[in-house]
C-alpha positions in Angstrom: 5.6 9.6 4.4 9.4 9.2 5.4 10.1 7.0 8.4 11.1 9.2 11.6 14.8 8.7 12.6 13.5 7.5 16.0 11.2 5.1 14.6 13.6 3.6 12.5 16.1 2.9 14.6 13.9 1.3 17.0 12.6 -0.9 14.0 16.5 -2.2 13.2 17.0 -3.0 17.2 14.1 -4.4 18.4 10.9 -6.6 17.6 8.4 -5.4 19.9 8.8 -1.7 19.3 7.2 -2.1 16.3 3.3 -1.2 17.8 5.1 2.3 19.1 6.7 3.0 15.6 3.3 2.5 13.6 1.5 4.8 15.8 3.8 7.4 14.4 3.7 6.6 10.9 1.3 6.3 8.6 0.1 3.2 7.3 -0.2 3.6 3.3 -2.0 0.2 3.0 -5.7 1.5 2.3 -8.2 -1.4 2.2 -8.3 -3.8 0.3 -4.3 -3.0 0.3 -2.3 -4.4 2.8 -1.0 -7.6 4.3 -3.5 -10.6 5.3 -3.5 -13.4 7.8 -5.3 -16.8 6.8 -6.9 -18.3 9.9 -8.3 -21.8 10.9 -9.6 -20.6 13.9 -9.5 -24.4 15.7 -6.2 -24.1 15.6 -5.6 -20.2 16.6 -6.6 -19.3 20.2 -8.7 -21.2 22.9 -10.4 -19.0 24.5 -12.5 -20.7 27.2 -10.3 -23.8 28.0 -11.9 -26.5 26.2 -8.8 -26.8 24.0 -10.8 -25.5 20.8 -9.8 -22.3 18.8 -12.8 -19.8 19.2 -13.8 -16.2 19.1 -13.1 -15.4 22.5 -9.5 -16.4 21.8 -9.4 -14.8 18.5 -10.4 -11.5 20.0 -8.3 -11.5 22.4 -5.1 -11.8 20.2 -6.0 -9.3 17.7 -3.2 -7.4 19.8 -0.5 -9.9 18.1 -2.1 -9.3 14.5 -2.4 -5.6 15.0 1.6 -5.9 16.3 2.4 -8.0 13.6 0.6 -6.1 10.5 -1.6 -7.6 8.8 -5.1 -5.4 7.9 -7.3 -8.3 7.2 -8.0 -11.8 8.7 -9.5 -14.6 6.3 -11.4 -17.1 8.4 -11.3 -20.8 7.3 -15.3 -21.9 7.6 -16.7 -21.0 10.7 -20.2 -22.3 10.0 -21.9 -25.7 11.0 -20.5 -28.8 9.8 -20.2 -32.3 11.3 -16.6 -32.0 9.9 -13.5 -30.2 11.7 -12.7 -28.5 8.3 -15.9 -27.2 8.2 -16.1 -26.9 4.6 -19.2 -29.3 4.8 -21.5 -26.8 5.8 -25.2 -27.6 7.3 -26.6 -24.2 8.1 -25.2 -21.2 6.3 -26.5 -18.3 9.1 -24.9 -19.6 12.1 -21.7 -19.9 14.0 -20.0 -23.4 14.9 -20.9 -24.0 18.4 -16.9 -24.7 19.5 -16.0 -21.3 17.8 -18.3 -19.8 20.5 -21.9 -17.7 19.8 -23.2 -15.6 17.1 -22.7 -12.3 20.1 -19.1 -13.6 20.4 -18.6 -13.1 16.7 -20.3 -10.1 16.4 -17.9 -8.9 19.7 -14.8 -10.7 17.4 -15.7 -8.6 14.5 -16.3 -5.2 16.3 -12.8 -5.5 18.1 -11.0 -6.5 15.2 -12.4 -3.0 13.4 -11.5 -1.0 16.1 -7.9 -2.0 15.4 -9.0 -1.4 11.9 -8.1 -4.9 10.7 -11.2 -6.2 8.4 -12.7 -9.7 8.1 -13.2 -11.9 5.6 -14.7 -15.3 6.2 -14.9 -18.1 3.9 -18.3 -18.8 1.6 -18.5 -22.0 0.0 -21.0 -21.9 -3.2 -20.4 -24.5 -4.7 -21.7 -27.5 -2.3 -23.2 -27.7 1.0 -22.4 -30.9 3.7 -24.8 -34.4 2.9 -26.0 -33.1 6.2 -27.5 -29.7 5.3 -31.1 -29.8 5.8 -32.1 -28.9 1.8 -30.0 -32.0 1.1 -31.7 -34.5 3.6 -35.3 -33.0 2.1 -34.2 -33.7 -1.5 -32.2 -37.0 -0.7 -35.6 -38.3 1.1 -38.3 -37.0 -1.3 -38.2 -36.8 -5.1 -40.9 -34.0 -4.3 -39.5 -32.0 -1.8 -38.6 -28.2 -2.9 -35.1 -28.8 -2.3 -34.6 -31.7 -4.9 -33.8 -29.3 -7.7 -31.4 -27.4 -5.8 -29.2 -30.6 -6.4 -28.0 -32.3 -9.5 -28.9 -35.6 -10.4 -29.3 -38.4 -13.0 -29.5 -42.2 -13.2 -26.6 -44.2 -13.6 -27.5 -45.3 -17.0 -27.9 -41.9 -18.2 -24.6 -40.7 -16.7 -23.1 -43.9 -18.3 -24.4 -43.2 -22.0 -23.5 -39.4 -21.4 -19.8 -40.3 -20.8 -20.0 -42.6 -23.8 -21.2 -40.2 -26.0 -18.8 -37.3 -25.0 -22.3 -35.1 -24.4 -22.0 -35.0 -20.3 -21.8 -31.5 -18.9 -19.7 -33.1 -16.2 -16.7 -31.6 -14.8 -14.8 -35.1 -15.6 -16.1 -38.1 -16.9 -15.2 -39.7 -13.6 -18.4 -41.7 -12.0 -17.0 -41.9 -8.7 -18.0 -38.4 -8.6 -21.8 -39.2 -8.9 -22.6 -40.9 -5.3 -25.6 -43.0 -4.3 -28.5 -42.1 -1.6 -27.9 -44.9 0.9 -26.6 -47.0 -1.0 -29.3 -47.4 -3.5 -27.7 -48.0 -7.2 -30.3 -48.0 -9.0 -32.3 -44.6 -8.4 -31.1 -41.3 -9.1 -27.8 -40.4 -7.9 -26.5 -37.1 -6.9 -23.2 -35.6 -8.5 -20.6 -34.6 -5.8 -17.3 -33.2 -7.5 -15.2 -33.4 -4.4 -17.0 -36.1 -2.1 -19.9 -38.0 -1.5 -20.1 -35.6 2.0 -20.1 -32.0 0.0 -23.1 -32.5 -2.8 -23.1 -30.0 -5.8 -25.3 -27.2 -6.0 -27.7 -26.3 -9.0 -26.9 -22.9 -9.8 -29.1 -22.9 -12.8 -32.1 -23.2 -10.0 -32.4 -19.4 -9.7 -33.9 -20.5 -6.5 -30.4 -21.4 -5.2 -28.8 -18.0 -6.4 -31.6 -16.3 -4.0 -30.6 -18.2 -1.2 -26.7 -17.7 -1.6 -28.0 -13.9 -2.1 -29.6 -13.6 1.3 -26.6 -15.7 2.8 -24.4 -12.7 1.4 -26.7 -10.4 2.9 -26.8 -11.9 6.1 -23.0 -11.9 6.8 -22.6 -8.7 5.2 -25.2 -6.8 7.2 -25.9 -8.6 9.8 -22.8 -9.7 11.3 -21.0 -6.8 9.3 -18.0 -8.8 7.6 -16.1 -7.4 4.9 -15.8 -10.1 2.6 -15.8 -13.0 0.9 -13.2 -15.7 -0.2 -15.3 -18.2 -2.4 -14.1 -21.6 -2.7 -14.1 -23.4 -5.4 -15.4 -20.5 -7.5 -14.8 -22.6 -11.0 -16.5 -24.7 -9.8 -20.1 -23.2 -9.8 -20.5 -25.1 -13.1 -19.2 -27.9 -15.2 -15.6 -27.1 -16.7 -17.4 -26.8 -20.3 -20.0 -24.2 -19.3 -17.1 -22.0 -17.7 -18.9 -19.1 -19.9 -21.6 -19.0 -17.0 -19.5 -19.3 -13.9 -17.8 -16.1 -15.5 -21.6 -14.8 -15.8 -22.2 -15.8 -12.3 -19.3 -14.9 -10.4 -20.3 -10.6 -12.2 -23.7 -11.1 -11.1 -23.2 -12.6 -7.6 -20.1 -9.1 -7.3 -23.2 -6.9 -8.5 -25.2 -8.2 -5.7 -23.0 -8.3 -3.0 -22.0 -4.4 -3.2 -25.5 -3.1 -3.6 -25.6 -4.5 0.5 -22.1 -3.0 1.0 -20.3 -1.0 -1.6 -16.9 -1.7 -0.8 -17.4 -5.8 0.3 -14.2 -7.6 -0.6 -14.4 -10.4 -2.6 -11.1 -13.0 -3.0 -11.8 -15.9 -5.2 -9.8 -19.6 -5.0 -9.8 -20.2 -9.1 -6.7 -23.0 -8.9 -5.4 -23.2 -13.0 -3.1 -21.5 -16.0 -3.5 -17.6 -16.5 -5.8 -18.4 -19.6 -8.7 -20.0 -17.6 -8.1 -17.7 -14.6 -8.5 -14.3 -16.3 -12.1 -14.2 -17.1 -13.0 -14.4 -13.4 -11.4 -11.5 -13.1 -14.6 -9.2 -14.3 -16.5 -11.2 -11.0 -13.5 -11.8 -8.8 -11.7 -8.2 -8.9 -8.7 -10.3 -6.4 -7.6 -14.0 -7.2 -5.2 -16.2 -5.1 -2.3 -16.6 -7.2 -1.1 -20.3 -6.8 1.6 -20.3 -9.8 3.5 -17.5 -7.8 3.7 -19.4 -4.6 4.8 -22.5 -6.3 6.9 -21.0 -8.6 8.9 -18.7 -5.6 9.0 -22.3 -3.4 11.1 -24.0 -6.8 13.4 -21.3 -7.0 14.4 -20.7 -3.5 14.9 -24.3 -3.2 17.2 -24.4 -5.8 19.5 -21.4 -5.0 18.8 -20.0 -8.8 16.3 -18.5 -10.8 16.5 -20.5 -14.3 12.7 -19.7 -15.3 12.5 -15.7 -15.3 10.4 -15.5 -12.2 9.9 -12.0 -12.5 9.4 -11.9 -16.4 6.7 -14.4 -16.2 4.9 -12.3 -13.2 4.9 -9.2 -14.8 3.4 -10.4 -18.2 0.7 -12.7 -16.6 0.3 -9.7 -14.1 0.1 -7.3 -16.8 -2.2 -9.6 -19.0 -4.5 -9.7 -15.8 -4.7 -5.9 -16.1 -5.8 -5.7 -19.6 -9.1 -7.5 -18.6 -9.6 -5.9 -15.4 -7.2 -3.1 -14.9 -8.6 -2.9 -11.2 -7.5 -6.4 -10.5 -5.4 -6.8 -7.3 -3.3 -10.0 -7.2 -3.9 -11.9 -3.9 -0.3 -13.6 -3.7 0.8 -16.4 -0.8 3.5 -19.1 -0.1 1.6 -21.8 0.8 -2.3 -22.3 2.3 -4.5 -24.3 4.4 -4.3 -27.0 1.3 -0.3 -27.5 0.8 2.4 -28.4 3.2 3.8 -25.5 5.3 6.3 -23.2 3.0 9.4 -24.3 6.1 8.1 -27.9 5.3 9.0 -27.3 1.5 12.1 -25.8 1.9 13.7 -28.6 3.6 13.4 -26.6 6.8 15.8 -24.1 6.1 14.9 -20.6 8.0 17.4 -19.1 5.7 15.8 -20.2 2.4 12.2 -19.6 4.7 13.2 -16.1 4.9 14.6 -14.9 1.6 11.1 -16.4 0.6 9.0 -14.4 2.5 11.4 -11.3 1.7 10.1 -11.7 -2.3 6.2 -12.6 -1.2 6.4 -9.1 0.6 8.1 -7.0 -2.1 6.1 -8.0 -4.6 2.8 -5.9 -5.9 -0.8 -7.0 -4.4 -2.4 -8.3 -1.5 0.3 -10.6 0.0 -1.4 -13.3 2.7 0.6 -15.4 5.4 -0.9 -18.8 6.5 -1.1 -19.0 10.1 1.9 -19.9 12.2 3.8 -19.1 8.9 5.4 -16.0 11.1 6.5 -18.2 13.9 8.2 -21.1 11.4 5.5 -23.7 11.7 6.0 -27.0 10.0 3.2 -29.1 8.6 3.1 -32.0 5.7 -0.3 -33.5 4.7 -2.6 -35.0 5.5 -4.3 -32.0 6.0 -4.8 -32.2 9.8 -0.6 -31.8 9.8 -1.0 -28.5 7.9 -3.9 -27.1 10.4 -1.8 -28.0 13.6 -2.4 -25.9 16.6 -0.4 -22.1 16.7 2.4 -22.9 19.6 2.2 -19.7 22.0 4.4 -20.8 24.5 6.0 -23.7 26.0 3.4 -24.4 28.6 -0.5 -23.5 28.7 -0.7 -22.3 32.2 -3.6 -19.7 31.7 -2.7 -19.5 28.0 -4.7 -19.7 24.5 -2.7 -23.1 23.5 -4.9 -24.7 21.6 -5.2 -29.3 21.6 -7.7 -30.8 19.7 -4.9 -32.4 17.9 -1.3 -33.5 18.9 0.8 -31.7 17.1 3.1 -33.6 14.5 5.5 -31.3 12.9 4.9 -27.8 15.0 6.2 -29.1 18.6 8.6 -26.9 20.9 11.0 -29.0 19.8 10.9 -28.4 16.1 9.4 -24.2 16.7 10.4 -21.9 19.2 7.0 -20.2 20.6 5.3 -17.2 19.6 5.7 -15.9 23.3 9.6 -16.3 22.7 10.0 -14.8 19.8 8.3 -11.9 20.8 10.9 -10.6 22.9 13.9 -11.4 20.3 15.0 -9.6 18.0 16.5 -11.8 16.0 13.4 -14.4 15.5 11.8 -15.2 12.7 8.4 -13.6 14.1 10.7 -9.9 14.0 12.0 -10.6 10.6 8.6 -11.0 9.3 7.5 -7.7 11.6 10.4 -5.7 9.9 9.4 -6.7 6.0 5.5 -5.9 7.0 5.7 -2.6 8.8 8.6 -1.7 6.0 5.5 -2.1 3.6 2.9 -1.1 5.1 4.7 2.7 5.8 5.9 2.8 1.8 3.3 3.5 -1.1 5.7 2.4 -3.4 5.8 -1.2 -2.0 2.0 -0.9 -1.3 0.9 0.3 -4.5 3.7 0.2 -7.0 3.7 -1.1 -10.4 6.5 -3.8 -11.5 9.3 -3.8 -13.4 11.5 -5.6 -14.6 15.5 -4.5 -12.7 17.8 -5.9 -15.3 20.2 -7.7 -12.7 20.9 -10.6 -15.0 22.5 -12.8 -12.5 20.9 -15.9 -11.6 21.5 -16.2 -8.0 19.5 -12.8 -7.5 15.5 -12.1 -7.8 15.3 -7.9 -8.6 12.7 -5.8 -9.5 11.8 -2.4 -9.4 8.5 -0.9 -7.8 7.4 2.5 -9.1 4.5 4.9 -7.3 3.6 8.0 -8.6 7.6 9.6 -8.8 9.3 7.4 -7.0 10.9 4.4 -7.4 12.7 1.2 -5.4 15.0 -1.2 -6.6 14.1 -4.8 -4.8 17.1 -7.3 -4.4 16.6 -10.9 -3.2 19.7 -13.3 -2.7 18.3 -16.8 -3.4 21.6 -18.7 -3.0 23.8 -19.7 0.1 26.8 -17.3 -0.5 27.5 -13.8 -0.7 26.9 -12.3 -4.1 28.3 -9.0 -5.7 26.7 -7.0 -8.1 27.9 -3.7 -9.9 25.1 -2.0 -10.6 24.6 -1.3 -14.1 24.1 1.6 -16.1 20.6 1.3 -15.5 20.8 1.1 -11.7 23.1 3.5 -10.6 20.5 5.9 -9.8 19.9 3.6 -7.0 23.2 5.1 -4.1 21.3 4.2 -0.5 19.9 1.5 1.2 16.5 1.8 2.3 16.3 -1.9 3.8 18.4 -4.6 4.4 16.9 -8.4 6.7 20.4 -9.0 7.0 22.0 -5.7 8.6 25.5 -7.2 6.4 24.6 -5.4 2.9 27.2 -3.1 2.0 26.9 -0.4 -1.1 29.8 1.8 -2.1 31.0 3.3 -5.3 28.0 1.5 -7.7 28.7 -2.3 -5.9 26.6 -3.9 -3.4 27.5 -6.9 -1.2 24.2 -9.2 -0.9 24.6 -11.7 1.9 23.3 -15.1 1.8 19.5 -15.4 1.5 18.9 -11.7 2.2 16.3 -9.1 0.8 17.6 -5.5 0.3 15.9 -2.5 -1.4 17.8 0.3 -2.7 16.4 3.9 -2.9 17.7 6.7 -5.4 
């Protein structure tokens, strides 16, 4: 559906006009299409003053999310943990007690569909927290019920295994088996990531029942939409990855007999080979290689590796084994420094980046705080810094269980004060999101290679149903011109231009520095 005149020239002048423009146009997005927000909801919104991120807070700034975009939140754990990542988790049915109460959740949830954005919240399989009551049972009692819901063996055993080359191990690291209080000589319990998260036994069918009902639960009774599954090759050893691909179709089969169309985004972090058969399971997988790879060649100013080749054929490879797969594509997350960080802190560089993440095909996601310019570098507490809303907190949602690091109102200019500028990076990213979300082509279009062969430029096409856009991203710090080739000069108007500077006449278009212009027939 075309843009109305008066709609668009209110999305060229101004940032907060944008709410008033999408209630006239049509959003093409169509869940599980559209843009997504990654939340650590410590971080997000306090509010009830305690200086903890919670529901209340959450709720009450679905407003900015609605005005910003996205159509889905993802939700860092939100279950109990003794951890403040959470991803130690001690009682899978419940709600972290600083996030607020199950009826806050439920209220969260119920507001957040109204504005008809959907929520997915993170599920981790593959361990619980050393402080999960199966885990105390079977850490305490060789007998207890829980024992086999846990992998262990003597040290001996895991010794000779290692030896021999026979272990079913996903290394043939020992520090990854940990001792029960110290004791080296009993059984010891295998732990891939920490002593704190212990594995579970997924060939105890009794444990695939329990993460069953736990989909059930969330699904029904606190009516998510979705799951994104950590570690999900991870389920089993790295040399039984035969039955995670087994698992990961029978856990999808389960999930939509409790709700047909439940969402399910999987975290499967290696080469397209080993990723693609999850893809029968995990119908949308985070595509790490892309983020990387657009962070290297932003950085350097030029596109030496193909970057679009190489999408398109491990995109189109996807598609052969699933050819409903929907690539879930993202800068940076909640495990890698902020994308600014990487980029040496260059806005210009931050925004030609974010211009390619939402041209591209799939699901794109933006990382908290992303929108605003936030800064982070690990440890991981300096990537999860509190969202800056404004200057001061005076009856505000500024969050403060930490002291920021990197994202201070020195180093980021406030949410509050970007609102109202038109020129922020908040309204830049508002402009490239409600661009997609009104176009079908850059919703749901295929890829193509554009055949700009000129390395300072990222192009692409996107084609839906009879129509087609030519996408063209300026990585380097000077104005480029192109004369569009034989093959291109069907493309004679602009359809969008972040810098406002591009200029097209007779076949030649002048791309600005760092800009992100799509062309239309």
């Amino acid at each position: 559906m075309p843009i109305r005149p008066t709609c668009a020239v209110a999305f060229l002048l101004v940032s907060f006009a944008f709410l008033a423009c999408q209630q006239q146009v049509r959003n093409a997005a169509v869940w599980p299409y559209g843009v997504k927000y990654e939340v650590f909801v410590l971080s997000f919104a306090d509010g009830n003053g305690d200086g903890k991120g919670d529901f209340k807070g959450l709720a009450a700034k679905l407003g900015y999310l609605q005005e910003l975009g996205v159509n889905g939140i993802w939700l860092m754990p939100i279950m109990n943990s003794p951890t403040y990542h959470k991803y130690d988790v001690t009682d899978y049915k419940s709600i972290h007690p600083d996030y607020g109460t199950v009826e806050e959740f439920k209220t969260f949830v119920a507001e957040a569909h109204r504005r008809n954005i959907r929520v997915v919240i993170d599920l981790i399989l593959n361990h619980t927290g050393a402080e999960h009551p199966w885990f105390k049972s079977a850490s305490a009692d060789k007998n207890s019920p829980y024992r086999d819901y846990y992998v262990w063996a003597k040290r001996d055993s895991i010794r000779n295994q290692i030896a021999k080359k026979t272990a079913s191990f996903d290394s043939d690291n020992l520090t990854q088996w940990h001792a029960v209080n110290g004791d080296t000589l009993s059984e010891q319990y295998y732990g891939y990531f920490w002593g704190g998260m212990p594995d579970l036994n997924f060939d105890n069918p009794k444990v695939k029942e329990e993460f069953n009902a736990i989909g059930k639960f969330w699904l029904s009774d606190m009516n998510v939409d979705g799951f994104r599954l950590d570690a999900a090759r991870h389920i089993f050893p790295a040399d039984r990855a035969a039955d995670n691909h087994a698992f990961w179709e029978e856990f999808r089969t389960n999930m939509k007999k409790i709700k047909p169309d439940v969402y399910l985004v999987g975290e499967v972090w290696s080469t397209a080979p080993e990723v693609a058969p999850y893809l029968k399971g995990l119908p949308s997988l985070f595509n790490f290689d892309m983020g990387y790879k657009i962070t290297d060649v932003v950085n350097a100013g030029r596109d030496t590796i193909g970057l679009i080749k190489r999408y398109k054929e491990i995109i189109d490879y996807y598609h052969t084994v699933n050819p409903e797969y929907i690539d879930a594509t993202f800068l940076k997350n909640h495990d890698q420094n902020r994308i600014l960080s990487e980029l040496g802190g260059s806005k210009n560089k931050m925004r030609v980046a974010a211009g390619i993440l939402l041209t591209l095909p799939g699901t794109p996601y933006l990382y908290y705080g992303e929108e605003i310019g936030m800064l982070g570098r690990k440890p991981d507490e300096n990537i999860r810094e509190p969202f800056l809303w404004d200057v001061t907190n005076t009856g505000g949602p500024q969050t403060s269980w930490e002291k920021p690091v990197y994202s201070t109102v020195e180093t980021v200019i406030p949410a509050r004060q970007q609102q109202s500028d038109p020129g922020s990076m908040l309204a830049f990213y508002k402009s490239l999101i409600y661009f997609r979300n009104a176009s079908p082509v850059m919703t749901y279009g295929t890829l193509e290679e554009s055949n700009v062969n000129v390395s300072e430029v990222i192009g692409f096409k996107r084609t839906y149903k009879d129509e087609t856009l030519l996408v063209l991203n300026n990585i380097a710090d000077v104005e480029v011109t192109l004369n569009l080739a034989e093959q291109n000069n069907a493309f004679t108007a602009l359809a969008f231009d972040t810098s406002k500077k591009a200029k097209l006449q007779a076949g030649e278009l002048t791309l600005p520095a760092y800009s992100t212009v799509i062309l239309k027939p």
